[in-house]
Structures are given as C-alpha cells and as structure tokens.
C-alpha positions as CSV (number, residue, x, y, z in Angstrom):
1,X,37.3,19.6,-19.4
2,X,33.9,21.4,-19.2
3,X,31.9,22.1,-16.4
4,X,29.3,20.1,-18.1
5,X,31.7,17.1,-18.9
6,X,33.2,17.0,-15.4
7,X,30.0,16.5,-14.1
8,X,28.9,13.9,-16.1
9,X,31.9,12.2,-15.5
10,X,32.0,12.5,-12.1
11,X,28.4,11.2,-11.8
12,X,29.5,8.3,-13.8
13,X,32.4,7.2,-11.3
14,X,35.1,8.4,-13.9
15,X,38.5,10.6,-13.5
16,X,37.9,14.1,-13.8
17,X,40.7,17.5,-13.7
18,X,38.8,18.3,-10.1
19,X,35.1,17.7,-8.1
20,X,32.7,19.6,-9.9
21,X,30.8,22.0,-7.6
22,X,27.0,22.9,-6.8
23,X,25.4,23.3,-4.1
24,X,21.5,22.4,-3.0
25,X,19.4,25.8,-3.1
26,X,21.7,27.5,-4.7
27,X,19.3,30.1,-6.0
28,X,17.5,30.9,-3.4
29,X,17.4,33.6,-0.6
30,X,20.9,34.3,0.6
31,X,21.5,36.0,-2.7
32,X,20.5,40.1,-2.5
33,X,19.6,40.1,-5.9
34,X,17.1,36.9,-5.4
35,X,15.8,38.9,-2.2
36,X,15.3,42.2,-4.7
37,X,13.1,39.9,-7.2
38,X,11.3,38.7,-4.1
39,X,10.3,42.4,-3.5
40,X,8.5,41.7,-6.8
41,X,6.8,38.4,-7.3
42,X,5.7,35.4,-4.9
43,X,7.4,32.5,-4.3
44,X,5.0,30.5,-6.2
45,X,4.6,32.9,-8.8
46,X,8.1,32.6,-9.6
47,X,7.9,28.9,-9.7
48,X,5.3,29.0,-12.3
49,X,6.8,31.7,-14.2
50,X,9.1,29.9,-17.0
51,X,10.8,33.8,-17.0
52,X,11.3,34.1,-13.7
53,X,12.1,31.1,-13.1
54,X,15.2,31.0,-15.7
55,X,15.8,34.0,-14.1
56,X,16.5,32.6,-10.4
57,X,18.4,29.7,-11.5
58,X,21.0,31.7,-13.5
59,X,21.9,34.2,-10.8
60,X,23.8,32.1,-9.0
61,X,25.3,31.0,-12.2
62,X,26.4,34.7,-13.1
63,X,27.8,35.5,-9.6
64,X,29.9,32.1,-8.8
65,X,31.8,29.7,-11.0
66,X,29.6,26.7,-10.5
67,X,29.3,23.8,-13.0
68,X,25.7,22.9,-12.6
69,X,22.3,24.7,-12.7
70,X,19.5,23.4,-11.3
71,X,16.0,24.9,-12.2
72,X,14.3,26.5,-9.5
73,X,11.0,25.2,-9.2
74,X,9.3,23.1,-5.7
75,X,9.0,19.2,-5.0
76,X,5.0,20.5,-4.0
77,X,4.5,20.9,-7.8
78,X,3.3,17.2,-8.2
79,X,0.9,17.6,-5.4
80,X,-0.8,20.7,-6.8
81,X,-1.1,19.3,-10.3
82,X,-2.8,16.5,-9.2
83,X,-5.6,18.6,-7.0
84,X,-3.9,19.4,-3.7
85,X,-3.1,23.1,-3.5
86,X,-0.1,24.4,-0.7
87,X,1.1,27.2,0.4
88,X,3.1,28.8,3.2
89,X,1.8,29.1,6.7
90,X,2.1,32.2,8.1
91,X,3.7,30.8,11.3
92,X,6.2,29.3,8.7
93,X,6.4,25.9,7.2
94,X,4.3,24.4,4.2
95,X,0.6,23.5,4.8
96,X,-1.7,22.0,2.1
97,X,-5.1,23.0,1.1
98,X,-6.3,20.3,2.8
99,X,-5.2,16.7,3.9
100,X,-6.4,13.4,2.5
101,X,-7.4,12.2,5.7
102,X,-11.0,11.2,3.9
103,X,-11.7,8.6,1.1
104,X,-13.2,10.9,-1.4
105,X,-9.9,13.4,-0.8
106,X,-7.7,10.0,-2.3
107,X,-10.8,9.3,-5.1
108,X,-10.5,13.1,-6.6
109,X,-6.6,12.6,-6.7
110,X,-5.9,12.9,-10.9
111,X,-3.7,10.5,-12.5
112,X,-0.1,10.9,-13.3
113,X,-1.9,12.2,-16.9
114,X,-2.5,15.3,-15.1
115,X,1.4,16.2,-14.8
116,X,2.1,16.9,-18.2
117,X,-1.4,18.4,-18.7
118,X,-0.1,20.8,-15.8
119,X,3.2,21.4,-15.6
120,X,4.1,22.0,-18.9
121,X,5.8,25.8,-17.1
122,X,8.3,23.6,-16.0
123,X,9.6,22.1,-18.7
124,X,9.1,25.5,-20.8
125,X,11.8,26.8,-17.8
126,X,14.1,24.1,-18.6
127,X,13.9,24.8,-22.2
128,X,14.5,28.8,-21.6
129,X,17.7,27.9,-19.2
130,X,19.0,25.5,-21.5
131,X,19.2,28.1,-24.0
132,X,20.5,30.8,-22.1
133,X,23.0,29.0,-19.7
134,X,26.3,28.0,-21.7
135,X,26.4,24.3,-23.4
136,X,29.3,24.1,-21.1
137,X,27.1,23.5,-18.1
138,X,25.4,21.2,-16.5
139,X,21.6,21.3,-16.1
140,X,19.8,19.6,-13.2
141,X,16.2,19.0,-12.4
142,X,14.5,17.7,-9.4
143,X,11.6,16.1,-7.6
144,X,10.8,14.9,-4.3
145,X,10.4,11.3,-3.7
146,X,6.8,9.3,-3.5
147,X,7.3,9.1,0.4
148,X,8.0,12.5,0.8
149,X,5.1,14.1,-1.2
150,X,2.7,11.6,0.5
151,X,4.1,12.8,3.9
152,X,3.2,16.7,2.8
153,X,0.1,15.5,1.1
154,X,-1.3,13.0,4.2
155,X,-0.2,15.3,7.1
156,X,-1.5,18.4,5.7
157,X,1.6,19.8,5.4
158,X,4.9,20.2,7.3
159,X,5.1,17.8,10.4
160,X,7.1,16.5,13.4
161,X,5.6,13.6,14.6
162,X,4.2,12.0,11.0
163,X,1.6,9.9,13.0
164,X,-1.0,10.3,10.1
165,X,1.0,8.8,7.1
166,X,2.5,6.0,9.5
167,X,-1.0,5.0,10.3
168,X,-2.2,5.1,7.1
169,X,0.7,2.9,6.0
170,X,0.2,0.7,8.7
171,X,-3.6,-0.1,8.8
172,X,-4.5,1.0,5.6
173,X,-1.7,-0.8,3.3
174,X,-4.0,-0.9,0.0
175,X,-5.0,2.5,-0.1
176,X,-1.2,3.4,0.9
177,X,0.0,1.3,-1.8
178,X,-2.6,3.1,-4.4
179,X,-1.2,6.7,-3.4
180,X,2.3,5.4,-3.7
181,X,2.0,4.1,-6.9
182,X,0.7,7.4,-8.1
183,X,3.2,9.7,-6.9
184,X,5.7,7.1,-8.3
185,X,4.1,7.6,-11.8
186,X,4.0,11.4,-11.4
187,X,7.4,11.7,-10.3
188,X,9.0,9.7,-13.5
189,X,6.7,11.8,-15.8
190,X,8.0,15.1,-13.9
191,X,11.6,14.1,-14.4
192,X,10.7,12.9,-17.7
193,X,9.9,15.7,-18.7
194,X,12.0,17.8,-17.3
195,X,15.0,15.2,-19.1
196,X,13.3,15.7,-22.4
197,X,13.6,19.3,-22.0
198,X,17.0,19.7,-21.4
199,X,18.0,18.2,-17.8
200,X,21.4,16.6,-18.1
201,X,20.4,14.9,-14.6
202,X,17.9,14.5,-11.9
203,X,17.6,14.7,-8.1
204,X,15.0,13.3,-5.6
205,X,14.9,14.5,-2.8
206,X,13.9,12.0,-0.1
207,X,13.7,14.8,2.4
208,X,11.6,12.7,5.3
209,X,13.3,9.5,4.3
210,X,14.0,9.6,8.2
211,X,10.5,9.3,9.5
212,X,10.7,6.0,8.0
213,X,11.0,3.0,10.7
214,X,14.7,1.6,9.7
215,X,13.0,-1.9,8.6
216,X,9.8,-0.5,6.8
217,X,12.6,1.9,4.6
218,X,12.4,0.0,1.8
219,X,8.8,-0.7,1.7
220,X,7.8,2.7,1.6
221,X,10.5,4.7,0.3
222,X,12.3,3.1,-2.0
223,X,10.8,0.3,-3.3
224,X,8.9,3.2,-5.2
225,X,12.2,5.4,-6.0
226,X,13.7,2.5,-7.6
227,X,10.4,2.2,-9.6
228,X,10.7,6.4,-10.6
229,X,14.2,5.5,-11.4
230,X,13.3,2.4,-13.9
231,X,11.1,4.7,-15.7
232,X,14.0,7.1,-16.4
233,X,16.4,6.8,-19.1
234,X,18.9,5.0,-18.2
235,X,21.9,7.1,-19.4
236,X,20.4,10.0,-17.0
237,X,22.4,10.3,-14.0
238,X,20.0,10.5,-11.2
239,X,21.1,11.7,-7.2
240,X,19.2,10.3,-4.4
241,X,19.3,13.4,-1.1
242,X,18.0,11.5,2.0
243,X,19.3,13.6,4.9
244,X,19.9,11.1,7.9
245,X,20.2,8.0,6.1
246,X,23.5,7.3,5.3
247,X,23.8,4.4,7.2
248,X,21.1,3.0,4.4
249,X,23.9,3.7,1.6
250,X,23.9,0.0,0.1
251,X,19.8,0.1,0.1
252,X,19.8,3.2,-1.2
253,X,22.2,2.4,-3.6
254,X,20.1,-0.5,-4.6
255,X,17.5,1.7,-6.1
256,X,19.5,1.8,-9.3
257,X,20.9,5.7,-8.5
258,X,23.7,7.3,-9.8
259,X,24.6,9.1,-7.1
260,X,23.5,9.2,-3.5
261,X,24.3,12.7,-2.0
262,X,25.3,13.0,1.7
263,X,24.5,14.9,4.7
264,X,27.5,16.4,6.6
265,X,26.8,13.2,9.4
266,X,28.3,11.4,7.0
267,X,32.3,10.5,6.5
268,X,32.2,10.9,2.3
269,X,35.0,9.2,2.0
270,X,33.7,5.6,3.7
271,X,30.5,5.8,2.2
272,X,32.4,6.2,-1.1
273,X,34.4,3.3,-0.1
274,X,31.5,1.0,1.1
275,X,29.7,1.6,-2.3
276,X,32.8,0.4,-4.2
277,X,33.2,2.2,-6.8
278,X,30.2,1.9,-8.7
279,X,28.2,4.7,-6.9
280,X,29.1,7.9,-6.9
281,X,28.6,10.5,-4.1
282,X,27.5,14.4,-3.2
283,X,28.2,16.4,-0.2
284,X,28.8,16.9,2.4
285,X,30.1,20.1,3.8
286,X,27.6,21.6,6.5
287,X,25.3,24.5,5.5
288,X,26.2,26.2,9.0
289,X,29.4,27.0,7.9
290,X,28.3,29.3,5.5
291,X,27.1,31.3,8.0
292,X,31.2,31.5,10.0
293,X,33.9,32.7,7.6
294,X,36.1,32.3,4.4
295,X,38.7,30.9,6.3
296,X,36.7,28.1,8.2
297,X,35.0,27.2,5.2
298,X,38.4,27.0,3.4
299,X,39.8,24.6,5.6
300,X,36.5,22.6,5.8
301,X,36.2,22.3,2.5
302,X,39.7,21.3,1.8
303,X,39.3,18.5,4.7
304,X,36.5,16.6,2.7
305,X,38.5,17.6,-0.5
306,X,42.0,15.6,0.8
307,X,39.8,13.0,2.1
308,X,38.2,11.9,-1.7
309,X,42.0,12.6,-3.3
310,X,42.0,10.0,-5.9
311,X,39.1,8.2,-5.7
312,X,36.8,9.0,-8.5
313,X,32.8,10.0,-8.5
314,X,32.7,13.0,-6.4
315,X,30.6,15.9,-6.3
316,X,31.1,18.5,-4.2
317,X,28.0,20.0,-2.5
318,X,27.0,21.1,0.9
319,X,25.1,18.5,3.3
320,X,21.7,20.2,3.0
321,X,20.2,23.6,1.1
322,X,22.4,26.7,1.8
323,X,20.6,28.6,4.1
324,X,19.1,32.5,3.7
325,X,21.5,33.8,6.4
326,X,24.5,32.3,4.8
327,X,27.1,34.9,3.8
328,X,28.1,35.5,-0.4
329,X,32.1,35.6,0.8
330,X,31.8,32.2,2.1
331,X,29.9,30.7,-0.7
332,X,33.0,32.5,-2.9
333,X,35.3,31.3,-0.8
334,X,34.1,27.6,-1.1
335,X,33.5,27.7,-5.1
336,X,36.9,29.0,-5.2
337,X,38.7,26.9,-2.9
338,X,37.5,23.6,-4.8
339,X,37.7,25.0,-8.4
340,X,41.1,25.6,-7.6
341,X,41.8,22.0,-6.1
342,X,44.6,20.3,-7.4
C-alpha cells in the first residue's frame, strides 16, 4: 500500500496496513534548513513564490518518512486577494492593513472572482509539488474557514477578546451574512483550485471556531463550511481542524466532512466511536511533546496508536501545528514509531 493510497483510504473510513502520518506545519520553523531559507526570503515572499514554496513543503518530505504533503502557503491569502493586505506585527501576531470596521471597508471588498484572478501562485505551487513529490504521496491543500478569516479580517488582526466580529454578528446580521457568504465563495474557489491542481485533499482550518457562543456555532461557522464543502467535489476528502470543539463532533460532522481532525483534549478513540464509523478522524498527539524526548513521544504516540487498533479511518497527526522549538529527534522518533506500527 502507498503512502498515497493509505491515506485515501484512511480518509474514507477503510482498512489500511497502518495510520498514515502528517503532521500540521510540518514545513515550517523547527526545521534548520527552513530557518536557513528564512535567512533568505520573507515569510510572505515564500508564500507567493511557486519555487519557494515547492521548496518548503518538500523538506519535510526529504527528511522524514511522511505520507502527505501539504503546500505551504497562509489561510490570510483569501483576505489579501480580495483587498485586505496583513502582515506580522512586530510585537508578534498577525495584523491586517486595516479592519472593516466602516461600510465603504465591506463595499471595496472584491468578489470571490478575484481569487483566481490572484492566486493563481498557488495553484502554480501545487502544480510544481505535484510534479516533484513522488505519485506515491499524498498532496494536501488548505484554507481557513469563513468564520475564521472574518475574525482576522473584522478584528484587524489577531485577537483575544473578538468583541468586534461578535457585535457585528449580532446587531448587524445582514451585512454579517453578506461577508460570510463571500468568504464562503472564496474559500471553495481557493480549494478548488488548489483540487484542480493537484490536491488529493483539503483542510479548513476553523482556527477561532472557539470564539463562537456554543449555540450560535452553527450559524456562523458552519452553516458556511458546509456550504464551501458542497461546492467541492465530492470524491475530495476534506478535514475540518477546529481546536477546542470536539465536543461539537456530530455538528461538525454534519457539514458533510471527511474527516474532523482533533486537538489532544480530545479521547480519539470516543470521538471515533461517537461518529460511527462514517467519519474519519486526525490527531491528536500534543505539539508540547515535541519539545520532551524520543522516549515520551514513543510511548505517547503508541497510547493513541493502541487506543484506534482496529477501528478504521485514522490519521495520525499532532493536536495542533508543531511548534519552532520542537526538537527533529522527536519528530523522527514519532514518524518512526507509527510507520512501524503493527
């Protein structure tokens, strides 16, 4: 069995030799030689870079025996292509241009048109990794969800209280609803074309699916993932990431995903079982435990490993993004300990 098969099968509930492994920022900066290139070219430049971006998302490919790549690119994309710059705060975090916090800001938004008419680096990164990467793996895209790129786009960037999209949901329901449906649009053409170029599936990342009042969840998050996800082909396996919301697993199940990938809060195992079946799941090994040593991450990984033995439709992951600090022996460590599973 392939890397490439497993995964498909696994994301289709089906028997496979073992979990196919990846793991959420995967290229990224725990990696010297990501660091090196860093020396080199911005963050953003790298994004838009079809290059440099092929570049990033095969080094973890070269190092570790993974069975997916996923192309290193930013959910912020969307928001840029459609007239709301970003960039990174000095202080840290991501800040926006500006905010819409004015009607004209929401009237100059572009359409979803303006996705293809601006993002076409993307899908020529796709392309170049698709060609380069064997057929035997897997090739993942991503994009983050309507609710999330409204949160960076209505807050001005990164924040910890959300008041100003709350409010705007709340007393301004229309002109939430009008945003919504936009960002719903340019996320399926994003992934669309990011399918069409090579993408054996698709991620969204719900990031601040938690800011969401428990009973206003559906409403405005994903009520409009579901409608990304109808707008998908269907035989595309797409992963729902909403850190902190596994107790939503049946709702967020009900969006029509594939796969709903967990944080480590989560016991894999009884989600798996609540979903019966017919859902498969991600995760969930904790990010700070890349940080420790081989031997806790052995045994950690191992724990979540006996716990899914025999049930089919998992795919072994960490619970959030590896983090810059973590260490390359336990990452090796980890890759090794579940390609080896039997």
């Amino acid at each position: 069995m392939t890397s490439r098969q497993r995964f498909l099968a696994a994301a289709n509930c089906q028997a496979t030799d073992r979990p196919p492994i990846w793991v959420m920022r995967q290229a990224g900066r725990y990696l010297p030689e990501y660091r090196e290139l860093k020396t080199k070219h911005s963050f953003l430049e790298m994004v838009r870079t079809p290059e440099l971006a092929t570049e990033v998302t095969l080094q973890p490919l070269k190092r570790f025996a993974l069975d997916a790549a996923i192309i290193f690119s930013d959910i912020l994309i969307i928001p840029e292509a459609l007239g709301q710059p970003y960039h990174f705060r000095d202080q840290g975090g991501i800040g926006m241009d500006f905010a819409l916090n004015e009607p004209r800001h929401f009237e100059n938004l572009r359409d979803s048109s303006a996705i293809r008419e601006n993002l076409n680096y993307v899908a020529d990164a796709l392309k170049l990794t698709r060609k380069e990467i064997s057929k035997d793996k897997a090739l993942l895209g991503f994009a983050g969800s309507p609710w999330t790129l409204a949160c960076y786009m209505v807050e001005g960037g990164s924040s910890d209280s959300f008041s100003s999209i709350k409010t705007l949901a709340l007393d301004e329901p229309a002109l939430f609803g009008r945003l919504m449906e936009t960002l719903a649009e340019s996320v399926a053409e994003l992934l669309k074309m990011k399918i069409e170029a090579g993408a054996d599936a698709v991620q969204i990342f719900d990031s601040w699916g938690a800011a969401c009042p428990g009973n206003r969840y559906w409403d405005w998050s994903l009520r409009w993932i579901e409608s990304v996800i109808q707008k998908l082909p269907a035989e595309t396996p797409v992963i729902i990431f909403a850190k902190g919301m596994a107790l939503h697993a049946k709702t967020l199940a009900a969006t029509g995903a594939s796969i709903l990938s967990l944080d480590w809060t989560a016991k894999i195992n009884e989600v798996h079982d609540s979903l019966g079946g017919k859902v498969a799941v991600q995760g969930n090994l904790d990010p700070v435990l890349m940080t420790t040593s081989p031997p806790l991450v052995e045994e950690a990984a191992k724990e979540i490993l006996e716990s899914m033995r025999g049930k089919s439709g998992h795919i072994f992951n960490l619970g959030h993004g590896i983090t810059p600090n973590a260490k390359i022996e336990c990452m090796q460590t980890l890759v090794e300990t579940v390609t080896s599973w039997k």
